[in-house]
Structures are given as C-alpha cells and as structure tokens.
C-alpha positions in Angstrom: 0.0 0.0 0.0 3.2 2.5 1.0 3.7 2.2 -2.7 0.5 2.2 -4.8 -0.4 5.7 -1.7 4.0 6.5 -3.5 3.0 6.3 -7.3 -0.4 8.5 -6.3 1.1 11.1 -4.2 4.4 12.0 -5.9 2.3 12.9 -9.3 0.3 15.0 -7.9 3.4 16.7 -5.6 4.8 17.5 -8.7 1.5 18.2 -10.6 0.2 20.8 -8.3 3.6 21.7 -7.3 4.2 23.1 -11.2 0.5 24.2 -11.5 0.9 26.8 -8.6 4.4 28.3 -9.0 3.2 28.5 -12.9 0.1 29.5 -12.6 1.5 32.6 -10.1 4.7 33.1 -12.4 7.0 32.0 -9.4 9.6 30.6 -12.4 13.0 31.0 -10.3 14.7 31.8 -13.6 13.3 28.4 -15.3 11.2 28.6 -18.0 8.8 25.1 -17.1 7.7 27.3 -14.5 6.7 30.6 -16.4 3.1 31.5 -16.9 3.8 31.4 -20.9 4.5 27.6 -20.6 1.5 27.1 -18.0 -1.3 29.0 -20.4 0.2 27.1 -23.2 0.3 23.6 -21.8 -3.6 24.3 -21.0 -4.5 25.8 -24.2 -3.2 22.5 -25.8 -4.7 20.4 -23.3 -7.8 22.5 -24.0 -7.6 22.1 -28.1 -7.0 18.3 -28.1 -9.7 17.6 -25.4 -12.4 20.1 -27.2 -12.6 22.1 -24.3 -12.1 25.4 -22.4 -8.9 24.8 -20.8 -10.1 27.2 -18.0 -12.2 24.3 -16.6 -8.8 22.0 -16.8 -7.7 22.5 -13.2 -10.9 21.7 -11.8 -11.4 18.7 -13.6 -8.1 17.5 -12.3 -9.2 18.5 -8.3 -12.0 16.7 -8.6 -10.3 13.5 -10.4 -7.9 13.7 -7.3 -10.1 14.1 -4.4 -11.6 11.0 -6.4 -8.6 9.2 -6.6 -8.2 9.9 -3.1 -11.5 8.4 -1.8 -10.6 5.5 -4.3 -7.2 4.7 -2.5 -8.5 5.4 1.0 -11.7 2.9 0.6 -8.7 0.5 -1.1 -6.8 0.9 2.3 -9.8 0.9 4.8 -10.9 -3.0 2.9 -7.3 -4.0 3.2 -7.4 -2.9 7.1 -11.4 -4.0 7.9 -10.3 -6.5 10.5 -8.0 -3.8 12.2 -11.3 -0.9 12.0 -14.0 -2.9 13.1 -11.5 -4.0 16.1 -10.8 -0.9 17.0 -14.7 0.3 16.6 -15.3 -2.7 18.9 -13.4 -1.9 21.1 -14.4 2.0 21.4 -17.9 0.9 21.9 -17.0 -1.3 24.9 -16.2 1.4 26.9 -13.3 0.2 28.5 -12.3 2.3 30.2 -9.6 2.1 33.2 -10.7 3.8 36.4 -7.6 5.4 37.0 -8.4 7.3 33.3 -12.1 7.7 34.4 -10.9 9.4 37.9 -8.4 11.5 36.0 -11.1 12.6 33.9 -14.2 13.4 36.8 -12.2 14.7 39.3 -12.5 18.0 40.7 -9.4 20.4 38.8 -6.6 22.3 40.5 -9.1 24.6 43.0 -8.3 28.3 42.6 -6.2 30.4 45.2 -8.7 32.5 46.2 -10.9 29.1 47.5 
C-alpha cells in the first residue's frame, strides 16, 4: 500500500507543485515554470480535449479528491479487521478507572478558595 499511496502522491506533488508556481509566475529563472508555458500547456490540453482549458484544473481537483476516496476505501478493505476492532473496542467502553478518575475529578481549585 506504501507504494501504490507512493505512485499516487508523488504525481500530484509535482502536478500541483508546477500548476501553482506556474500559474503565479514563481519561475526561479526556469522557463517550465513561467506562466507562458503554464497558459500554453492548458490551451493545448484545452484544443485536443475540445474544451475550455479554464475548466482543466478543476477537472483535475476533482479526479484527485476522487482518486483519493478510491485509495482510502482500497486501504480501509485491506485494514477492515484492524477498523471494526478498534470500533469494537471503542464501543465497549473500556475504560480504566484510574483514566475515568483522572477525567471526573475536581481540577486544581483556585487560590482564592
């Protein structure tokens, strides 16, 4: 899983990474990073999709966020045994009564008391 969450998250690192210091014309003295490049890169995405390459970005947020749910429901199956122990075990309510006398008793009184 460390790998396939790898392969995700460097993409976008690097994505958003260039799409940001591009799109604010933060270039550092390299020309990947100019704004020319960055309006270019969209207007040809824009051409060979057929569509306003203003809209570009946001179709790429949302196919993240979706790729995101994707790898976390892909992580959560892989782990069900560990969840649904843990959830068990929250719902118990074991709690120690050292923990539960830390957490009723009175607080540090005031000096004026």
């Amino acid at each position: 899983m460390r790998t396939i969450f790898t392969l995700w998250a460097a993409p976008m690192a690097i994505f958003w990474g260039w799409f940001f210091l591009s799109a604010n014309d933060m270039n550092f003295g390299y020309v990947m990073l100019s704004r020319q490049v960055h309006d270019f890169a969209f207007q040809l995405y824009g051409q060979m999709l057929g569509i306003d390459p203003a809209i570009i970005p946001g179709m790429v947020a949302r196919t993240c966020v979706f790729d995101f749910f994707l790898l976390m429901g892909l992580w959560a199956f892989r782990r069900r045994r560990d969840i649904a122990a843990w959830i068990r075990q929250r719902r118990q309510g074991d709690i120690s009564s050292d923990r539960l006398g830390r957490a009723t008793e009175a607080g540090p009184t005031l000096p004026a008391e």
